[in-house]
N, C-alpha and C positions, 0 to 999 in steps of 0.2 A: 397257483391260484387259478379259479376258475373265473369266465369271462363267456358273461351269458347276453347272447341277442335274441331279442326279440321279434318276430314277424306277426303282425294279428290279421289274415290276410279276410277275415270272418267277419261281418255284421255282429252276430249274436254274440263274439268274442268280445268285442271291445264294449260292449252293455254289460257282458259280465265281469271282465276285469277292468283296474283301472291300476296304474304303477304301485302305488300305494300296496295296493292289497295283493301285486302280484309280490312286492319285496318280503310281504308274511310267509309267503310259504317258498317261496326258492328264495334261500335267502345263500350268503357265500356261508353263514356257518353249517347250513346243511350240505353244501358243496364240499366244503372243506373237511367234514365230516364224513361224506362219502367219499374223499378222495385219503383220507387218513386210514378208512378199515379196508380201503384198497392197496392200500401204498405198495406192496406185492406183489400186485397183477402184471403180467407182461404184456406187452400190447405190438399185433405186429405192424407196422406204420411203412409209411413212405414217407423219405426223409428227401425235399426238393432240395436242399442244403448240397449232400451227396451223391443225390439222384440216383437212390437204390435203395431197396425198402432190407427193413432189421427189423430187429425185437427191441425195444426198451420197456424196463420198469418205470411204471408209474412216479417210485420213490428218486427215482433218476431224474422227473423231467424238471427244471430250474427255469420254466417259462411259463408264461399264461395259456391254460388249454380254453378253449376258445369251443362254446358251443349255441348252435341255434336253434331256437326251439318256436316251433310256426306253430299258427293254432288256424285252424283250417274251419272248411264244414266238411258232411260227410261224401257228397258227391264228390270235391274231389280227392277224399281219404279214400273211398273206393277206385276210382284211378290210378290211386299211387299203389295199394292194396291189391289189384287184377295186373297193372304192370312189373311191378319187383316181386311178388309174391305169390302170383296167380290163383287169387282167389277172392270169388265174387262177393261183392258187398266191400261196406266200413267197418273198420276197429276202430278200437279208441286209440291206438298210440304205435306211431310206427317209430324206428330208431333205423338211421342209415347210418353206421360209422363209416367214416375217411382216414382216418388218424392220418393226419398231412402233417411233416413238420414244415411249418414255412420258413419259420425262420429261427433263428438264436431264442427270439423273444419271444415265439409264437406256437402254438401246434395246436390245429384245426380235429378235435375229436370228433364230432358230425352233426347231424342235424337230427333231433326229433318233432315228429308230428303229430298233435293233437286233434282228435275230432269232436267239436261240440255236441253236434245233436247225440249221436253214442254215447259219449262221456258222461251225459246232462240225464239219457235215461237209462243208462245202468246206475249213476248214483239213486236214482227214485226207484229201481224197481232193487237196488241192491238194500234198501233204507239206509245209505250211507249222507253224510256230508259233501256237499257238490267238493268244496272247495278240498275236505281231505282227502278223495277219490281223486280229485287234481293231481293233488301233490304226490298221493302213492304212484299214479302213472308217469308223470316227469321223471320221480325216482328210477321205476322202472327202466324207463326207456335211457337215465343216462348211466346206469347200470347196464344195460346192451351194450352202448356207446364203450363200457370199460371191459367188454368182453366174455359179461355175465350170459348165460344163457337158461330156459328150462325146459328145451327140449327130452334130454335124458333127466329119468328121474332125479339122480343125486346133483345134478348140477341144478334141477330146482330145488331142492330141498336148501342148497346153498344158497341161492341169488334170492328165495323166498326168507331164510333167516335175516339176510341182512337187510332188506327191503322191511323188515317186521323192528329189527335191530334200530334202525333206526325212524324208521316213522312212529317207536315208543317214544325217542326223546321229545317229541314236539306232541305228545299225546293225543297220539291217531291210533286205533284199536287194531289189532289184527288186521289187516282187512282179508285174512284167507280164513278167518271161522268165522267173521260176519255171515249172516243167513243171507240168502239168494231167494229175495221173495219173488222172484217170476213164478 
């Protein structure tokens, strides 16, 4: 089961979320849903337990994976973005995996990062829904966090179906043939 923290460290964040409306769109059944068309994935971790890192399957792990998800502004999403990434300016959504196992009970899969002001105008110049563009990027990024990637084509073609796969269930459109009204 997944086990999600929240950080709002943003002004403009906590005006636009509030718990309520954050538990509509990350909800545990979409966790649990992403964690069910994963249950496959291998993941390479470090296990403080044994103190040596391995592979485990997803479908193996019998604990709470445990992730935090901070909602920023862009200044310092570009910081985090020029430091681990080296590349100038914000994005919308950065994903740092750890895969820590802590303990019996616990394994730390990572942190993603939200940026408002990015987020707030690629939804308006995307003509998307703030709150579906949300959700498609959380997904995104804890789809990183499980070792998805889209750098090479075919592994976007993958991480893009299941990202589409399931923000159909909660009827959110495409969002890779939505128009890009910039």
């Amino acid at each position: 089961m997944f086990k999600i923290s929240i950080n709002i460290e943003d002004v403009a964040w906590k005006r636009k979320l509030n718990s309520s409306l954050f538990k509509n769109f990350v909800n545990q059944e979409l966790l649990n849903l992403v964690l069910k068309i994963s249950r496959k994935k291998k993941l390479y971790f470090y296990d403080q337990i044994l103190e040596k890192k391995s592979f485990i399957c997803l479908k193996d792990l019998d604990c709470n994976i445990k992730i935090l998800i901070s909602f920023i502004d862009d200044d310092t999403m570009s910081k985090l973005n020029c430091n681990y990434r080296k590349k100038e300016g914000s994005t919308n959504v950065l994903s740092f995996s750890y895969c820590i196992n802590e303990s019996k009970s616990s394994f730390y899969l990572g942190e993603i990062f939200c940026a408002f002001q990015t987020i707030s105008k690629e939804a308006i110049n995307q003509g998307k829904d703030f709150y579906d563009h949300l959700r498609h990027l959380i997904l995104h990024g804890i789809l990183h966090l499980l070792g998805y990637d889209h750098i090479k084509e075919k592994d976007a073609i993958i991480m893009e179906a299941l990202e589409v796969k399931i923000l159909k269930k909660y009827f959110i459109l495409n969002p890779y043939l939505q128009n890009d009204c910039e």
